[in-house]
N, C-alpha and C positions, 0 to 999 in steps of 0.2 A: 113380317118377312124381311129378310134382309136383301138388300139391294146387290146390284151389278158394285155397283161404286163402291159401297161397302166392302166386298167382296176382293176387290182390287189392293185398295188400303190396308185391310190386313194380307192379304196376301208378299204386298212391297214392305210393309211394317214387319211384319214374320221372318222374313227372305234377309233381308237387312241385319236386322238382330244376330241370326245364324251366322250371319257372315261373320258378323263383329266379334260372336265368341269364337267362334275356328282362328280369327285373326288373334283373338285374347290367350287361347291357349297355343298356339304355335310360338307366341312372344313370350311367354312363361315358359315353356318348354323348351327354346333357344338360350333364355339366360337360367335357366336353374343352376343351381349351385350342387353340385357332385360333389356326394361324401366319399372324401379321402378314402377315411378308415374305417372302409368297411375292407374285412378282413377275405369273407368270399371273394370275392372279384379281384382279378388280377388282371395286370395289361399280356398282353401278347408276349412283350418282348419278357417279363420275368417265369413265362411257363416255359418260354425257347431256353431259357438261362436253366431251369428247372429241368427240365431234361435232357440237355449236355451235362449237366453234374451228376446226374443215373447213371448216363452210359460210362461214364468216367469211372 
């Protein structure tokens, strides 16, 4: 049977860990590197440029 103590220990060990990844991928997720050229995606300002030259 597992113990009170034991119980605790993985509990803090589990808890901890979780943390460390949420911490891991928010820091990957902050510095990633965004692809230029990818040709879907557009910023804001060239769809606003994109449709002033329609209505022109």
């Amino acid at each position: 049977m597992i113990s009170d103590n034991d119980l605790y220990r993985l509990a803090i060990l589990l808890g901890s860990a979780s943390v460390l990844l949420i911490i891991l991928c928010h820091f990957l997720e902050v510095n990633a590197i965004e692809d230029k050229d990818n040709s879907d995606v557009r910023s804001v300002d060239e769809n606003i440029e994109i449709k002033r030259k329609k209505k022109n």
